[in-house]
MISEZA-56134 format. One record per residue (C-alpha): residue number from 1; residue in one letter; x, y, z. Coordinates in steps of 0.1 Angstrom, whole numbers, plus 5000, padded with zeros to 4 digits. Each point is the difference from the previous one (the first is absolute). Example, Ala and Ser with C-alpha at 12.3 -4.5 7.8 and 13.67 -1.06 7.14 Angstrom:
BEGIN
tiza, drenti, xx, yy, zz
1, A, 5123, 4955, 5078
2, S, 5014, 5034, 4993
END
This chain:
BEGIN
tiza, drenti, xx, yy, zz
1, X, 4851, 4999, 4751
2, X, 4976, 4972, 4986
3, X, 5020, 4968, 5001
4, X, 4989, 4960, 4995
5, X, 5012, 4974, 5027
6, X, 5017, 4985, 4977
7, X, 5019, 5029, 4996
8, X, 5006, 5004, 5039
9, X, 5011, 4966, 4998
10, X, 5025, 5003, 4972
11, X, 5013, 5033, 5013
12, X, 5000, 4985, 5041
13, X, 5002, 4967, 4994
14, X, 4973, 4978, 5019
15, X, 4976, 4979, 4990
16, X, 4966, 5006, 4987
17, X, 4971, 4977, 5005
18, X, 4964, 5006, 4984
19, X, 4994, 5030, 4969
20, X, 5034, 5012, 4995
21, X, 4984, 5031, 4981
22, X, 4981, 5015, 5028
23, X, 5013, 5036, 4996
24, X, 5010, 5017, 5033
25, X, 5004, 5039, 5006
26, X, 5009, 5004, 5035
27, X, 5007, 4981, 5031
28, X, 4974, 4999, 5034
29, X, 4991, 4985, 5030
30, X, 4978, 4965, 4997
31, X, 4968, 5023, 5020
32, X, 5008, 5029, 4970
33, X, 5008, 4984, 4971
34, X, 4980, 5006, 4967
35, X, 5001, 4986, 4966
36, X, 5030, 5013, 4992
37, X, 5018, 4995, 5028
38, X, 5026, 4972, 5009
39, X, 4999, 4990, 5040
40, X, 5024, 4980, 5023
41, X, 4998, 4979, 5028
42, X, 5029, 5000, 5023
43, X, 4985, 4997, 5036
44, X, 4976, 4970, 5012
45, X, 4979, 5020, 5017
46, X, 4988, 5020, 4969
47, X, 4987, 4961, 4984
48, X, 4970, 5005, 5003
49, X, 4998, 5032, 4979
50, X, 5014, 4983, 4973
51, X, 4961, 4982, 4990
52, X, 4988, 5033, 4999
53, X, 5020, 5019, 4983
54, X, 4990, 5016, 4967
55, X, 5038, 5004, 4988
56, X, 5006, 4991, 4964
57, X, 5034, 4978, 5010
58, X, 5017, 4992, 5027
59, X, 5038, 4995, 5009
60, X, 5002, 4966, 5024
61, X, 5025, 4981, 5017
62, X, 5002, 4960, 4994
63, X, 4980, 4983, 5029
64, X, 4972, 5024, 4987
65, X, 5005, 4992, 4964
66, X, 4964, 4985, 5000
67, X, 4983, 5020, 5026
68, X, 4976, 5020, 4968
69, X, 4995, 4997, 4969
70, X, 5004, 5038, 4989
71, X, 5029, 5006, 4976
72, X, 5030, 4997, 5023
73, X, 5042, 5004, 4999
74, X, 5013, 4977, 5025
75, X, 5038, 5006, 5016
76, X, 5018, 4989, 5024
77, X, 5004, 5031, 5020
78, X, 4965, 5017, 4991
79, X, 5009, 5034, 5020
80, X, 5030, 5005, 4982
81, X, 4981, 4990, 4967
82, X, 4972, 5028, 5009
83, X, 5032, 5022, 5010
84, X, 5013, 4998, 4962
85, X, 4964, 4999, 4980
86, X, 4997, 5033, 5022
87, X, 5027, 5020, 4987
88, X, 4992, 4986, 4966
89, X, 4968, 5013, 4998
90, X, 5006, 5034, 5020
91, X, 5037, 5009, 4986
92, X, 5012, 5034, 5009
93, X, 4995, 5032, 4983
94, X, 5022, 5008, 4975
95, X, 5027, 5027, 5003
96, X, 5018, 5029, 4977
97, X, 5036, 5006, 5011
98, X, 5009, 5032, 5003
99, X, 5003, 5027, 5030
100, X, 4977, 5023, 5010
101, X, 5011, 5035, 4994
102, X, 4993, 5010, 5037
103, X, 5025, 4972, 5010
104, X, 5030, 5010, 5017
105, X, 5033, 4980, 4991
106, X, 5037, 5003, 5012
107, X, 5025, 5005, 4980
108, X, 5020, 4969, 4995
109, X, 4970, 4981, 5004
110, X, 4993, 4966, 4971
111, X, 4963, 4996, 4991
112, X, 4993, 4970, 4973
113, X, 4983, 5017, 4968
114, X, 4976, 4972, 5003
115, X, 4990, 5008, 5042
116, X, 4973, 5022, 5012
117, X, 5003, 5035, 5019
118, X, 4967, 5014, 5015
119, X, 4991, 5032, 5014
120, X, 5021, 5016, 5028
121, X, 5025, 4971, 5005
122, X, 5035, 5010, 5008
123, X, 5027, 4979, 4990
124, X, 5029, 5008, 5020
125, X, 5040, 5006, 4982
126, X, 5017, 4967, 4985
127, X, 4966, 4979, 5006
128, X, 4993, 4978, 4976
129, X, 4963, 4985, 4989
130, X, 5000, 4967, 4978
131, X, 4982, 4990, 4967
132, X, 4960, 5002, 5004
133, X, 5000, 5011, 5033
134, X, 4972, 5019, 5012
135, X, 5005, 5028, 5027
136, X, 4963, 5020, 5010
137, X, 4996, 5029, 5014
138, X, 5016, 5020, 5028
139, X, 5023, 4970, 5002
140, X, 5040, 5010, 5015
141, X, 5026, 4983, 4989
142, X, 5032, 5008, 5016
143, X, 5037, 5008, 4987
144, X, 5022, 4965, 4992
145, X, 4966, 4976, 5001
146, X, 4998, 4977, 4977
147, X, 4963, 4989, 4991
148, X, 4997, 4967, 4971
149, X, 4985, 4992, 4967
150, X, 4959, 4999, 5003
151, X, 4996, 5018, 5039
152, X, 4964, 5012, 5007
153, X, 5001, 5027, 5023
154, X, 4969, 5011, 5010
155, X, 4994, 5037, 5010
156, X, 5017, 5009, 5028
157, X, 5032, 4973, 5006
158, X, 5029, 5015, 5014
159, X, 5032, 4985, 4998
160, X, 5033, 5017, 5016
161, X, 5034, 5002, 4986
162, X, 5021, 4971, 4994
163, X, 4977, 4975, 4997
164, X, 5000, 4969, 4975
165, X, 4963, 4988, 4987
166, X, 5005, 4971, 4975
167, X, 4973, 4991, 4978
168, X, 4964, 4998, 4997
169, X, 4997, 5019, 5033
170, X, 4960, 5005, 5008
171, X, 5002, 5031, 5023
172, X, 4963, 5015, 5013
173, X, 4990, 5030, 5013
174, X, 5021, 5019, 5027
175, X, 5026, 4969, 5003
176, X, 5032, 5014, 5017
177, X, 5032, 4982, 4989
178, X, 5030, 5015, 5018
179, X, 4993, 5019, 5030
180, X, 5023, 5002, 5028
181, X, 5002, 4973, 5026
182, X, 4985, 5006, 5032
183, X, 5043, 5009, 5013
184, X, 5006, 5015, 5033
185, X, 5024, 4997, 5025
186, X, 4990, 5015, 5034
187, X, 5032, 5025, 5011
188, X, 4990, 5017, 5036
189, X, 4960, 4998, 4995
190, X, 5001, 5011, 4970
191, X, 5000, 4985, 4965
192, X, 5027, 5000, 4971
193, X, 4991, 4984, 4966
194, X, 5017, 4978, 4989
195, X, 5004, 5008, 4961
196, X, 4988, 4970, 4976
197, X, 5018, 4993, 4974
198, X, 4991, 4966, 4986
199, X, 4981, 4998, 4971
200, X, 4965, 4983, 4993
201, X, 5005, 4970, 4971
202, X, 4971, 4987, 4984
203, X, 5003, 4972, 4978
204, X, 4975, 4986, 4969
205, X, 4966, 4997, 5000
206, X, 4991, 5016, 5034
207, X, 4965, 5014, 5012
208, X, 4995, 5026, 5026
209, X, 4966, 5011, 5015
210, X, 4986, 5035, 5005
211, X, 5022, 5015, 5032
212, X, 5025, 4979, 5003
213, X, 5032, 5017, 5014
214, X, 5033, 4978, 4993
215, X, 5026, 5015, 5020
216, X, 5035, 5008, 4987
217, X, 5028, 4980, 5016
218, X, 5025, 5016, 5029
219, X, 5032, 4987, 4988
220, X, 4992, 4971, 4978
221, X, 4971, 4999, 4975
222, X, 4961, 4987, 5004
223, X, 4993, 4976, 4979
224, X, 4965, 4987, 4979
225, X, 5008, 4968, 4982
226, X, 4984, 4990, 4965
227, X, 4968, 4994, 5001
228, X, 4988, 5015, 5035
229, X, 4965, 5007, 5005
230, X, 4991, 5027, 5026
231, X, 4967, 5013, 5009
232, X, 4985, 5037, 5010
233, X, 5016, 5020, 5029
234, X, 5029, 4977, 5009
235, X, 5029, 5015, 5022
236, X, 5034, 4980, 4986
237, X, 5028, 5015, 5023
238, X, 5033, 5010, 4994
239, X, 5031, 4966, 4991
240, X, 4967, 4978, 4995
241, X, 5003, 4972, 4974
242, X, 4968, 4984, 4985
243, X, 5007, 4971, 4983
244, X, 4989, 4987, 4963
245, X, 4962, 4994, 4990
246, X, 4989, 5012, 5037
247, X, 4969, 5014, 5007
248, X, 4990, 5025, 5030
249, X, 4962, 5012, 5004
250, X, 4991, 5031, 5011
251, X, 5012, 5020, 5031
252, X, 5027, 4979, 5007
253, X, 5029, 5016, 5022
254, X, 5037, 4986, 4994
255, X, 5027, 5014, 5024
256, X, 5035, 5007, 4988
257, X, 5026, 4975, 4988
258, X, 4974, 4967, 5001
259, X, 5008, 4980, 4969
260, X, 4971, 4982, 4988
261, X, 4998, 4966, 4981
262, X, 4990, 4993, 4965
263, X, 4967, 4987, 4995
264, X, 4983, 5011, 5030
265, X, 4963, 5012, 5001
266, X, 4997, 5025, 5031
267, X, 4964, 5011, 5013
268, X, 4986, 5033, 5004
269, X, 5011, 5022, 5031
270, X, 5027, 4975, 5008
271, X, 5030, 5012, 5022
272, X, 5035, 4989, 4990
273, X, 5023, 5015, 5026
274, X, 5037, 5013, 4990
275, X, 5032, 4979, 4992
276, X, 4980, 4970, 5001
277, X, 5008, 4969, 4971
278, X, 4968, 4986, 4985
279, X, 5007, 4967, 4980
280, X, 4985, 4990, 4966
281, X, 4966, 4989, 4995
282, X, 4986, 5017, 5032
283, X, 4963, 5005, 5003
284, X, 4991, 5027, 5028
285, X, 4965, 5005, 5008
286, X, 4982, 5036, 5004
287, X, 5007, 5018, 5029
288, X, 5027, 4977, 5011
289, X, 5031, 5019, 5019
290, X, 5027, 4981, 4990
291, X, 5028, 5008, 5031
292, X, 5030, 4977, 4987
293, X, 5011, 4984, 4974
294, X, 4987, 4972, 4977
295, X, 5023, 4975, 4988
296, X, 4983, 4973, 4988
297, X, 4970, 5004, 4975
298, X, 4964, 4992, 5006
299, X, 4968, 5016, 5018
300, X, 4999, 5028, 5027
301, X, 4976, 5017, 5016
302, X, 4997, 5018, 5036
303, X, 4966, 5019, 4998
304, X, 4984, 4996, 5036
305, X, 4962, 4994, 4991
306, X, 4975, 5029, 5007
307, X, 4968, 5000, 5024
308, X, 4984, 5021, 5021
309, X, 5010, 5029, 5019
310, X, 4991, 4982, 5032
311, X, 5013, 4968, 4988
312, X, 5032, 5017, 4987
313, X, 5005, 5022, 5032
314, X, 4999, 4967, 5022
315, X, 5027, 4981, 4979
316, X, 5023, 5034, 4998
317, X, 5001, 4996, 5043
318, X, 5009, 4966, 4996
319, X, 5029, 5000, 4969
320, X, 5019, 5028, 5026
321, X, 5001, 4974, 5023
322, X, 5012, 4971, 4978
323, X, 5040, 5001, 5011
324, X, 4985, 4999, 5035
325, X, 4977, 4969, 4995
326, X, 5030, 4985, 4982
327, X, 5025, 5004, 5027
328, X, 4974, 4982, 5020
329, X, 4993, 4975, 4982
330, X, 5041, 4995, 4994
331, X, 5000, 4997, 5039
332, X, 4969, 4972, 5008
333, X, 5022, 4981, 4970
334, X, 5028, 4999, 5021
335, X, 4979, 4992, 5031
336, X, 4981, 4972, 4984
337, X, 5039, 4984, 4987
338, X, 5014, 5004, 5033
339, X, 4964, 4983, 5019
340, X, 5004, 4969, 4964
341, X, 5035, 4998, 5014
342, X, 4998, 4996, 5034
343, X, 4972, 4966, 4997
END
């Protein structure tokens, strides 16, 4: 694509300062920008790239509105600006419907004239696909699932019977949707699964990383709101409920039956232990364990800073002793009262 900023603009809204004209062919970073590129500037510490760079535009946010005089698009939220000129200017490839003779598809089973079958998928009996979705290869849909209009699977998705996927699902590589719950009960030393029935229920506009297992539910359903964003190798266990416009990063584990706020941003490797409530608009920081729940929004964090071995081997002998030294202390408290109380 070979499009003007005034073009950008028009299409993105935004407004352009400096030669409107300046054609642009692809988006880079302010240290790798060309001619032909457009640049952003989102972060502070990147400022000083900015007199340097060779880019022909650049997408800025207001207090920088005057910070160069290149050819420059200036919004209020710049990232979400570069976000959008992004997927203008590197739109996906476009797809033929049609299935692949080598797919395998129940009988039953409704697949929109205008959707995509690859190679090898299997589409289970009464599944249904919607309108310009596309399903790649080796993908498994199972009997009863219900997958919306414009899906992209990539190769590999698995999703197990029964399931409900609304719309403009984004599904890649070797996601799991549906899986049983980690049931047991334990009958004499031995375990006895517990059968899960639940469903998983996806709602609009979702995005799921590479290996990311979502759990079916026990008895009731797991639920993925509109709008969720989860990242690469996520564990969501079985009765979880992630609330709208969420986003998880990567390796995040979610133990069964926590329900999860709406807008909340959760860090990579993060620990959300089972049938805990988190409220709206929670921020949880990486490699926070979160141990019970959260009921009013804001900030968290409980990552214990690293240091040396030695260091780090010294303050692990003195946190196992910290209910001791608190008793103690407790004790000269009352000591000190009772000496106050007897001048």
């Amino acid at each position: 694509m070979d499009i003007s900023l005034a073009d950008i603009a028009g299409l993105l809204g935004g407004r352009v300062l400096g030669d409107a004209q300046v054609r642009i062919r692809q988006i880079a970073t302010l240290d790798k920008a060309q001619a032909q590129h457009i640049s952003f500037l989102t972060n502070s510490k990147y400022r000083a790239q900015l007199a340097g760079t060779q880019a022909g535009a650049v997408i800025l946010g207001c207090a920088d509105a005057e910070a160069t005089t290149l050819p420059r698009i200036i919004s209020d939220n710049p990232y979400a600006y570069f976000a959008r000129v992004s997927a203008l200017l590197n739109p996906l490839p476009e797809v033929t419907p049609g299935i692949h003779a080598s797919a395998s598809i129940g009988s039953g089973a409704l697949i929109d004239e205008t959707a995509s079958i690859a190679a090898n998928v299997v589409i289970g009996e009464n599944a249904c696909i919607g309108a310009h979705s596309v399903i790649g290869a080796g993908c498994v849909i199972g009997a009863n699932t219900v997958v919306g209009k414009n899906a992209l699977l990539y190769p590999g998705v698995v999703i197990y019977h029964d399931c409900v996927i609304g719309d403009k699902l984004i599904a890649h590589a070797g996601v799991v949707i549906g899986s049983d719950g980690f049931g047991f009960a334990n009958e004499a030393g031995q375990w006895i699964k517990i059968p899960q029935i639940g469903r998983v229920v996806i709602g609009n506009d979702v995005e799921i990383g590479a290996n990311t297992t979502i759990d079916r539910g026990a008895l009731d359903d797991t639920v993925i709101s509109d709008g969720v964003k989860l990242d690469n190798q996520i564990q969501v266990a079985h009765n979880v409920k992630i609330g709208a416009h969420t986003a998880i990063a990567g390796c995040t584990g979610i133990a069964g039956s926590t329900s999860i706020g709406s807008y909340c941003r959760i860090g990579g490797s993060a620990g959300i232990l089972g049938h805990l409530h988190i409220a709206d608009n929670v921020e949880i920081s990486s490699f926070t364990l979160i141990g019970k729940s959260i009921r009013k929004s804001g900030s968290y964090s409980g990552v214990f800073p690293f240091s040396s071995n030695e260091e780090w081997r010294r303050n692990a002998v003195h946190l196992r002793h910290l209910d001791d030294l608190a008793k103690r202390i407790k004790e000269l408290e009352l000591q000190v009262n009772a000496l106050s109380n007897t001048e």
